[in-house]
Every structure is written in structure tokens, then in C-alpha cells.
N, C-alpha and C positions, 0 to 999 in steps of 0.2 A: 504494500500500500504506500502512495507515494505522501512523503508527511508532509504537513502541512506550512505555510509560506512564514517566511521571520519577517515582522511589520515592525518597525523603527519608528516612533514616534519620537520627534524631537520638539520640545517646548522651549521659549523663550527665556525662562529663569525655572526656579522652585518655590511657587509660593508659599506660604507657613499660615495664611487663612484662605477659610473657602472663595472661589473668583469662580464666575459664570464658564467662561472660556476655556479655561484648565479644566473643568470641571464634565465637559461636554468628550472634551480630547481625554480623562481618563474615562469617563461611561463607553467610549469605543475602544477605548484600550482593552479594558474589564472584558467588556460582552466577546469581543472576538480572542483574547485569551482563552470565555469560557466553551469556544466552540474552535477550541485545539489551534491556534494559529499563536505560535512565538511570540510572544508582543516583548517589546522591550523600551522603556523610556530614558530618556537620554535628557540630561538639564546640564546645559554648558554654562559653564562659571562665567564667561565671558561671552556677550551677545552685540557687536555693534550698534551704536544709536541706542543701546540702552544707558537709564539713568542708574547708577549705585549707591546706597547708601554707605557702605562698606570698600574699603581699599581691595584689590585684586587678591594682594596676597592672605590677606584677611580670610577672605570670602573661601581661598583654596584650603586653608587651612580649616576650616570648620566644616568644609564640604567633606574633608578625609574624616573630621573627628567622627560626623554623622553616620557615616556607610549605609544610609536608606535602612536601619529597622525597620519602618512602616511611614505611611503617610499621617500625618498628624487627624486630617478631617473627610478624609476620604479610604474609602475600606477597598482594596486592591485583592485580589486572587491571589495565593500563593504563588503560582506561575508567573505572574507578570515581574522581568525585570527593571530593573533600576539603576542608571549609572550618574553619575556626575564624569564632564568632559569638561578640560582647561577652555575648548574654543570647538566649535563646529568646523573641522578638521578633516579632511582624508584620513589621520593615521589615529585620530583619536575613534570614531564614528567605526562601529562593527558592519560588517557585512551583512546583507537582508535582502531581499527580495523586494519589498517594500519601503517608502519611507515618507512618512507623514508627516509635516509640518504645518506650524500657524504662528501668525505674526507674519507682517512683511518683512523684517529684518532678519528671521530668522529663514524665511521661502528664500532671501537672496544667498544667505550662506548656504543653505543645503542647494542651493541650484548651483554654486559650484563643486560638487561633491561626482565622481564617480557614475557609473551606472551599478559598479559591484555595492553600495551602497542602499540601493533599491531603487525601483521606478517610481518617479516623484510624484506626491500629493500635494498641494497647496490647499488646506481647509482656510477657507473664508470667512469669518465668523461677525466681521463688522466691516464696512469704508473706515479703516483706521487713520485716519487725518489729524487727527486731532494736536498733535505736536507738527506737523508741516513735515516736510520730505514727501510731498505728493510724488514729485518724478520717479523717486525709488519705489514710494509704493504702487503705483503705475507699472513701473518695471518687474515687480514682483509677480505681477500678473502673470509676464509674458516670457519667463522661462522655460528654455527649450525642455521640450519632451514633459511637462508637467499638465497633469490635469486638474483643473482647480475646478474645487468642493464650496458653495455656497452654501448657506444656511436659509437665505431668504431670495424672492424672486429679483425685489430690487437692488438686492446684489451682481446678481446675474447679469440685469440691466446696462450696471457699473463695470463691469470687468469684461466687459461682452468688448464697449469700445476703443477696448487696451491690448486685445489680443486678438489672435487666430486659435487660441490652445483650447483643446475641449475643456465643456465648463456643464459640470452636472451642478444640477439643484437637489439638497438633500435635506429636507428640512431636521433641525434637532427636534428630538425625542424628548420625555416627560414620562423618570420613573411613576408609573402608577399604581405598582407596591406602596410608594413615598409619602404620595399625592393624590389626595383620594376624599371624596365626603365621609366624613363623619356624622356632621351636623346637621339636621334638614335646613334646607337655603330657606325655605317660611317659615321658622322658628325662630329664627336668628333674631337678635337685637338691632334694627336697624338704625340707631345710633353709634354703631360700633364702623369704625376705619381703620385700617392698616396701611402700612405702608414702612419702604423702605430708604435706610439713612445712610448714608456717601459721605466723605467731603471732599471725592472729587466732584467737581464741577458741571461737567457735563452728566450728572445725577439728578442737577437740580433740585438738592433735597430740600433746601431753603427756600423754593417756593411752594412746595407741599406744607412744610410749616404753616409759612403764611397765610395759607388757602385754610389751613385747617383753625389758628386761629379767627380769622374771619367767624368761618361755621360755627366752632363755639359760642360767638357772640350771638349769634341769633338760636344754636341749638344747645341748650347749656348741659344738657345730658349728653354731650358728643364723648364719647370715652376711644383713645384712642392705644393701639400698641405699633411700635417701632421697633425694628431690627437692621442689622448691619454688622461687618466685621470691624466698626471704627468706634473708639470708645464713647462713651455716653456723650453727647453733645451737651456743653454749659447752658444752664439757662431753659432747662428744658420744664417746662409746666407741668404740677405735678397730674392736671388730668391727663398725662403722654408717658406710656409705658415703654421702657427700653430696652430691649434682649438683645446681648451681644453675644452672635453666636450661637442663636438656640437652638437647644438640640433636638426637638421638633418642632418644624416649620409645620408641618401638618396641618396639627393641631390649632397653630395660631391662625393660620391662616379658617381653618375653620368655626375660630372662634368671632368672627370678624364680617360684619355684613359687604362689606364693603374696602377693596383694595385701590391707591393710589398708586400712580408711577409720574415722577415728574421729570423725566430724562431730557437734555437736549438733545439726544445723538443715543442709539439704539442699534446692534448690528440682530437682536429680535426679541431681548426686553424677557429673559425667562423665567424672573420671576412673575412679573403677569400670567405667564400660561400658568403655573403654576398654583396660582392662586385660583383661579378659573378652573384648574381641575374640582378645588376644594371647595368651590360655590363662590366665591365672593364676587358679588357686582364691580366691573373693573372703570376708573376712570383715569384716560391716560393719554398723554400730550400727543398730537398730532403730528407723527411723524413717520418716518418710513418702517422702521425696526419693528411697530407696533401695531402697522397696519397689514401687516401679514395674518394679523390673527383678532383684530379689534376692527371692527366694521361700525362704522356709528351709528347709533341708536336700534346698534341688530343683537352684535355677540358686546360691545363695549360702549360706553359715552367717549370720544375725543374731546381735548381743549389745546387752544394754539400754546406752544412752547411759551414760561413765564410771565401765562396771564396768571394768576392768583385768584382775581375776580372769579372769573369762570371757571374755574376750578371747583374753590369755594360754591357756587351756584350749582355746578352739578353735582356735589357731593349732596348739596342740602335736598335737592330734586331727590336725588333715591330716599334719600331718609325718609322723605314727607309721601312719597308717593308706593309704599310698601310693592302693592301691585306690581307697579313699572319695573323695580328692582328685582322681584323674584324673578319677572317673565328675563329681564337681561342677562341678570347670572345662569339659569337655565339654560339661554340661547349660548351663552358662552361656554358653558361646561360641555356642551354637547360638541361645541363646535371644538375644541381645542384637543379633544379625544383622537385626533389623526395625528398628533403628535406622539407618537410610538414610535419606544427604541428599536421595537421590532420591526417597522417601518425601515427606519434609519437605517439598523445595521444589514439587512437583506439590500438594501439600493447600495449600504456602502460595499459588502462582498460583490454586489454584480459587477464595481469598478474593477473592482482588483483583481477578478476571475477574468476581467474581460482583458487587463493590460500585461498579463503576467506571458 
């Protein structure tokens, strides 16, 4: 029996809290590990155009003390390995059959890499502009022999007029072991809001604040809970609950009529699906990332990027209007249900059955 292929996953850094993105790249790691394929993760100490907090030789030396016992917040299969690499290298970088990358700066280092390395993936998970190097990340597109992996259609869009390289759409997946009703969506307190806290910027978590005070002033039983991997924000009102880290999202999300997102910039916004599995009425800024799965006034409510006002306003509209909020969380729970890993990782194996 001929065994099955060694898939190289290479990520940008090692983060040490949960992140959407890493997050997505180990769920495909895991599933095709558990369906017998090699998988092996690769975190190079050193990534071009990345920021450090830590000196070079710092960062090497503690990457040795570590040796990958386990991932802090994410649960790995025995099989799957784990290396730290000085730099995404020909001599550091093992041999595979496959090799998956994300991040643009990290698509340009593995595009200069061998074919004995593996035939190249580029997963696309956002328009990552956001620090500027457009040209590079334009270029990242259109490395020879790579087939780039989208997440959402108007990714595709994007990268469509940067290259000739095939370009599949595979949407991410939504454990729903994870993610799941608990709570009946018509029972729920529909003064109750969740939402999630950044302080990166383009999270916009400071205008969900805002929006939310507002609401309070006119909804004075608005009880809200908060979560994030960034410590408690100063100043926070004690009707605004804070969970750093919680260890089930489930739950809160089920405990909550109602989910905010106030992002400027989305490559497809997973905690909303997420929430949406677990019933909450979602309301969330009008933009690309979120309109893959938020249809206004169908499956989600939109509001334009840091209005407050109207944010505020549609939060207060579900509260007051019970009806309208059940029938939209409904329409949304339903609809976000094609977001299956099993989806995902049968489109992702047809890639690599079909390039090998």
C-alpha cells in the first residue's frame, strides 16, 4: 500500500495565544494527520517583514529550551510534528511532498524553496495590507507553480487580478463538536450582547464599546460579556463582563442573545460564524470578510465601519423587537451550517490528490 503524502505546513511565527488564522492552518493540520497523511509544522525563528519583540538570538535560545511539548491552547494528535527553523531555508525545511503556507511573507520565502520541499500551497486567509508592502503581497500571489487556497469569494476576486496561478475557493470550516446550541435562541434574555475585545485596530473594539454604551443608556438592563486574548481593558463598566481566554466559548456564546463584530478589515470574521452556530442574532460592520456569510436583514443586520450610532440602533432593534431577532438568529444558524471541516478538508485533499 502506497503511504500516504508528508504535508509541510509552514506558519509565520509560534503564537502563545489563540489567533483565528493559526488556528484554521492547525484544524487542517489535525484532520489530515487524522486521516494518515504526515503532517509536520515548521515555525521559523526568523520571518522577513516580521515585527519582534525579542532579539534573534533570544528568540533561538528559548525556541531550543521549548522542544514543542505540546501547544499551549490548541490540542494536536500525537502524530502531528513540530519543529522550530533559524529561517525558511532549503537546508533547514525537510522534505515532503506537500507544502502549505500563509502569510505573504512567509508564500515568498517558501516560493523560493525547492520542488523536493513539496508542491506549493498558498492559503489565503485575508487581503493582508494592512502594514503596506502591497507589491510583495501582490507578488505573493503569483509564485511559480503554487496554487492559492482562498477562504472567501472576494478573495478570489483579489488575487484573481494578480495572477494566472490556479486559485480554488475553500471556505473555512466550524468545529460543531465546539459550536453548537445549547440554549433555545427564544428563551434567551434578549438584553444580553456579546462581543469580542482587540486592541488591534482594525478590530474596532472601541467602537462596539461605544455603541454599547449608547444602548445602555436607553436599555438599562443591557448586560453584556466580553472576551479576547488581551488583558482586561481599563475602565471597563462594571455592567461589561470580561473573559480572557475562556475556556468555553460555547457556552458564552450561548449564553448571549445577541453577538457584535466591529472589525474594519475581515479576511471572514470566525468568530461571527461561530456565534451563529450557537444562536446569537449577529450584528456586524459592512464589509467584505462578513458578507460571505451575513446577508442583511436575512442570516445578519450590517452597519457601515465606525458608525456607533447605528450600531447602537441595531442592537437596540433586536432587543425590543424579540420576534425579528429569533426569526434572524434562526436564519443565521441555518445558514452558516455549510461551514464544515468536512467540507473543507475533502475540497482541501481533492487539491492535493489532484497536484501530486
Amino acid at each position: 500500500m502506497q503511504s500516504q503524502p508528508k504535508i509541510n505546513f509552514v506558519l509565520p511565527f509560534k503564537p502563545r495565544r489563540p489567533a483565528g488564522g493559526f488556528r484554521v492552518m492547525y484544524e487542517y493540520a489535525n484532520r489530515l494527520a487524522e486521516k494518515g497523511y504526515k503532517v509536520h509544522l515548521i515555525f521559523p525563528i526568523k520571518t522577513p517583514y516580521m515585527k519582534y519583540r525579542l532579539p534573534y538570538i533570544i528568540r533561538l535560545i528559548l525556541a531550543k529550551i521549548e522542544k514543542f511539548n505540546r501547544n499551549g491552547w490548541f490540542d494536536f494528535i500525537p502524530s502531528v510534528k513540530m519543529s522550530y527553523v533559524p529561517s525558511v531555508k532549503e537546508k533547514y525545511v525537510p522534505d515532503a511532498d506537500i507544502i502549505i503556507s500563509t502569510w505573504w511573507a512567509t508564500v515568498l520565502e517558501v516560493g523560493k524553496l525547492t520542488d523536493k520541499k513539496g508542491r506549493k500551497i498558498n492559503l489565503i486567509q485575508g487581503f493582508e495590507d494592512w502594514e503596506g508592502h502591497e507589491d510583495l503581497l501582490f507578488k505573493s500571489y503569483d509564485i511559480k507553480d503554487t496554487i492559492n487556497i482562498v477562504v472567501a469569494g472576494y478573495l478570489k476576486k483579489i488575487v484573481s487580478k494578480h495572477t494566472q496561478n490556479r486559485i480554488e475557493l475553500i471556505e473555512n470550516g466550524i468545529d460543531s463538536t465546539r459550536f453548537y446550541l445549547k440554549n433555545e435562541i427564544a428563551s434567551r434574555n434578549p438584553s444580553t450582547v456579546a462581543m469580542t475585545y482587540s486592541i488591534q485596530e482594525i478590530k474596532g473594539s472601541k467602537y462596539g464599546l461605544e455603541a454599547l454604551k449608547i444602548v445602555k443608556k436607553q436599555i438599562p438592563e443591557l448586560e453584556c460579556e466580553m472576551f479576547g486574548i488581551s488583558p482586561c481593558p481599563e475602565g471597563l463598566p462594571e455592567w461589561i463582563r470580561y473573559y480572557r481566554e475562556p475556556d468555553d466559548l460555547c457556552d458564552l456564546y450561548n449564553r448571549n442573545a445577541i453577538f457584535i463584530s466591529n472589525s474594519l478589515t475581515e479576511g471572514f470574521g470566525l468568530v461571527s460564524v461561530e456565534s451563529m452556530f450557537c444562536g446569537c442574532a449577529v450584528v456586524c460592520t459592512d464589509i467584505e470578510g462578513h458578507k460571505e456569510y451575513a446577508f442583511d436583514n436575512r442570516t445578519a443586520l450590517l452597519v457601515k465601519v465606525k458608525d456607533t450610532q447605528e450600531m447602537a440602533d441595531k442592537i437596540i432593534y433586536l432587543i425590543k423587537d424579540k420576534e425579528y431577532r429569533i426569526n434572524l438568529a434562526q436564519s443565521g444558524n441555518t445558514y452558516v451550517q455549510r461551514f464544515s471541516w468536512d467540507n473543507a478538508i475533502g475540497k482541501l485533499e481533492g487539491v492535493i490528490n489532484n497536484i501530486l
